[in-house]
C-alpha positions as CSV (number, residue, x, y, z in Angstrom):
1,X,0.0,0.0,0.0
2,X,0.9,3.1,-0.9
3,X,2.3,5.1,2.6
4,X,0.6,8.5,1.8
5,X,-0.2,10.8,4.6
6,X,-4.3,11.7,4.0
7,X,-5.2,16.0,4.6
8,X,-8.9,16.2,3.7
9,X,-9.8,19.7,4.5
10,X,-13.4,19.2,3.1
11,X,-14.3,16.5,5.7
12,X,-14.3,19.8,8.6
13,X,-15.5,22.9,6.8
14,X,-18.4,23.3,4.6
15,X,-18.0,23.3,1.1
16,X,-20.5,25.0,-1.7
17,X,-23.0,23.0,-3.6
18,X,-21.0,24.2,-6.7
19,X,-17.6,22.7,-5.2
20,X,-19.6,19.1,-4.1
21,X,-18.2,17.3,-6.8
22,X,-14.7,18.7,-7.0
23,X,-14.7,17.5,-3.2
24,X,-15.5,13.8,-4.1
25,X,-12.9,13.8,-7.1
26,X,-10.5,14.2,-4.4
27,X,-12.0,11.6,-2.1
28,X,-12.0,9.4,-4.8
29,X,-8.1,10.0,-5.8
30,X,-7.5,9.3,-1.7
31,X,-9.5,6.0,-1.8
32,X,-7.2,4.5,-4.6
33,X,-4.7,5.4,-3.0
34,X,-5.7,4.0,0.5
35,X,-6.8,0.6,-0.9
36,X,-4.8,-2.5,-1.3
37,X,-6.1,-4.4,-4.4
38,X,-4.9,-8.7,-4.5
39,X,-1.7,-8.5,-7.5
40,X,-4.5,-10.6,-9.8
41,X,-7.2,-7.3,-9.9
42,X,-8.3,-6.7,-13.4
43,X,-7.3,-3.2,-12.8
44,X,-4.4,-3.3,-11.2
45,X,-2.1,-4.8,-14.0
46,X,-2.4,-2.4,-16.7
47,X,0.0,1.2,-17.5
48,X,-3.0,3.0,-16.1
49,X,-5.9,2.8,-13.3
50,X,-9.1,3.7,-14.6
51,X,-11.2,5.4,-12.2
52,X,-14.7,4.9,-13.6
53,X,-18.4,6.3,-13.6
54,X,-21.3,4.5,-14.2
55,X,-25.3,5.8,-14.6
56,X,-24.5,9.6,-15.3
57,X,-21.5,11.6,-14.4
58,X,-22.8,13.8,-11.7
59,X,-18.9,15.4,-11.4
60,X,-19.4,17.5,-15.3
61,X,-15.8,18.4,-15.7
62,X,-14.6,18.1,-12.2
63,X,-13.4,14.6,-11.9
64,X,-10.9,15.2,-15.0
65,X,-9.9,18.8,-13.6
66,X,-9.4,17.3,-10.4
67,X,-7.6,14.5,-11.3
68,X,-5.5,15.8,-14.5
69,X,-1.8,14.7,-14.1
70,X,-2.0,12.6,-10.6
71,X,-0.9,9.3,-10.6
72,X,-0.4,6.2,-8.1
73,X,2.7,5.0,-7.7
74,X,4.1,6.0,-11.5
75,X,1.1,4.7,-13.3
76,X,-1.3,7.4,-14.5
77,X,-4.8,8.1,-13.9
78,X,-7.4,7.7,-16.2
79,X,-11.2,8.5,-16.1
80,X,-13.7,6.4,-17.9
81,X,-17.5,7.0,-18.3
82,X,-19.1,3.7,-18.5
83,X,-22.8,2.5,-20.3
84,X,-23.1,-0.6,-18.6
85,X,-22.0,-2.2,-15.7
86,X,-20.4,-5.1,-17.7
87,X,-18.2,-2.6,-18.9
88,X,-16.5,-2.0,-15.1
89,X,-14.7,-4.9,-14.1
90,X,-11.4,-3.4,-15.8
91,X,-11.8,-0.8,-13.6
92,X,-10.0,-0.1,-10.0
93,X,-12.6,2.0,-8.6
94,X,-16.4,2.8,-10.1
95,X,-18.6,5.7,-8.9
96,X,-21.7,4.5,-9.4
97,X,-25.1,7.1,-9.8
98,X,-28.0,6.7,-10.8
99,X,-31.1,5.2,-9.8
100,X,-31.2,1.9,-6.8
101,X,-31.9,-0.2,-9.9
102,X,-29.0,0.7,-11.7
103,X,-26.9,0.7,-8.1
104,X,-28.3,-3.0,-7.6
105,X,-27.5,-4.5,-10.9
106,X,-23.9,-2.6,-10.8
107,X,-23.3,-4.3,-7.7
108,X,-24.2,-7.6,-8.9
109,X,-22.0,-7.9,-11.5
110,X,-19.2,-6.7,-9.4
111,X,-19.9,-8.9,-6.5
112,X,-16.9,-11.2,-7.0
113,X,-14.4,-8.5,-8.9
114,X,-11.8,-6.5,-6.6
115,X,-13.4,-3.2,-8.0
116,X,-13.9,-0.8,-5.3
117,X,-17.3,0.6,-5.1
118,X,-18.3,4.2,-4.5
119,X,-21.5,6.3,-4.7
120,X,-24.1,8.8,-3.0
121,X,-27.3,6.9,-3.0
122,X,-29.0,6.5,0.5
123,X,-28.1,3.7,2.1
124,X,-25.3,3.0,-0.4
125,X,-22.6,1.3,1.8
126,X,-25.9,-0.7,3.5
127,X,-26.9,-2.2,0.1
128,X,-24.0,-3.5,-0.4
129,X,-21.5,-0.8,-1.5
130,X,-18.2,-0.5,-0.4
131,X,-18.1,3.4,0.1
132,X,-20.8,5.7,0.2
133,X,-21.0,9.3,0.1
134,X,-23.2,11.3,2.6
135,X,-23.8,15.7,3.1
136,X,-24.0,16.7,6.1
137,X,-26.5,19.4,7.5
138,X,-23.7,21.4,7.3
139,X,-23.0,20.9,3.8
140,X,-19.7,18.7,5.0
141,X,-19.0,15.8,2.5
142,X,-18.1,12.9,4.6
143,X,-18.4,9.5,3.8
144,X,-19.4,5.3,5.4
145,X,-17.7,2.5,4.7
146,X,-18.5,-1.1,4.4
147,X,-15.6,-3.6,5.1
148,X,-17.5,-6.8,4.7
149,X,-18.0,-5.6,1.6
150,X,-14.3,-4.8,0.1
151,X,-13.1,-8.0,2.4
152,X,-15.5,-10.2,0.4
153,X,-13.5,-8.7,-2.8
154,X,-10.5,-9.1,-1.3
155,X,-9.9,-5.5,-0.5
156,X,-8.5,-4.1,2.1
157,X,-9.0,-0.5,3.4
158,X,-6.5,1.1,5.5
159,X,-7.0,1.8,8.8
160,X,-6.1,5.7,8.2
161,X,-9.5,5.6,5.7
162,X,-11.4,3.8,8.7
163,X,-10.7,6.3,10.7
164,X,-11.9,9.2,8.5
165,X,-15.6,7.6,7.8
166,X,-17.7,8.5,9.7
167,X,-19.5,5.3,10.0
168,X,-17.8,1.8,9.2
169,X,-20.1,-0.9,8.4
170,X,-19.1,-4.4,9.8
171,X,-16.4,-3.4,12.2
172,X,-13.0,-3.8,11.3
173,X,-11.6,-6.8,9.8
């Protein structure tokens, strides 16, 4: 695992409705690099890691313009808009939006690939997601996190991530 030291100003002040996404680009930049993947991942073999969206792409321009230029490790990002969630297996990490249907079937085909699993639907770490999104009444963007879920794809979070959600589902492993 990459030994990065994790500042996420945006989980203790406020942030703007119009700055929402540009916030999550950056949590989603931090998770990749606060994950340990097994060597055989799909994703984790190729020049790049594709960080992908599937069911819209709530983030317009900021996931690109937030993550433009940052790599892990010495392999480069890159940002992928999926159709279908067939298409995310050669992916490291997936935001997934849209509607629960769409969340359900993504997960489904997922369920046995070491693709970490992010969105902002209700409940989405309790259905079976690996990391959800959640606002704050203060407009804070903080985030839960299901372990049962990444262990039964053979992920492992590290415990500097754990410590930032602000709820973890399943205790830690």
């Amino acid at each position: 695992m990459l030994g990065l030291f994790l500042v996420l100003p945006a989980a203790r002040t406020g942030v703007a409705q119009s700055d929402e996404y540009r916030v999550k680009a950056a949590f989603l930049y931090h998770f990749t690099q606060l994950v340990d993947w097994p060597a055989d991942a799909q994703g984790a073999n190729g020049k790049s890691i594709a960080i992908c969206t599937l069911g819209g792409n709530p983030f317009g321009g900021d996931l690109e313009a937030t993550l433009q230029g940052k790599t892990i490790g010495s392999r480069p990002l890159e940002i992928r808009h999926l159709k279908r969630p067939e298409e995310a297996p050669g992916c490291l990490a997936v935001f997934i939006a849209g509607d629960r249907k769409q969340m359900a079937q993504t997960l489904a085909v997922l369920k046995d690939s070491s693709v970490l699993t992010v969105g902002e639907s209700a409940d989405f770490a309790k259905q079976g997601g690996m990391i959800g999104f959640c606002m704050e009444s203060d407009d804070k963007v903080r985030f839960v996190i299901n372990v049962e879920a990444a262990a039964q794809a053979k992920l492992k979070i590290s415990a500097r991530l754990l410590m930032l959600a602000k709820t973890v589902i399943g205790g830690h492993p």
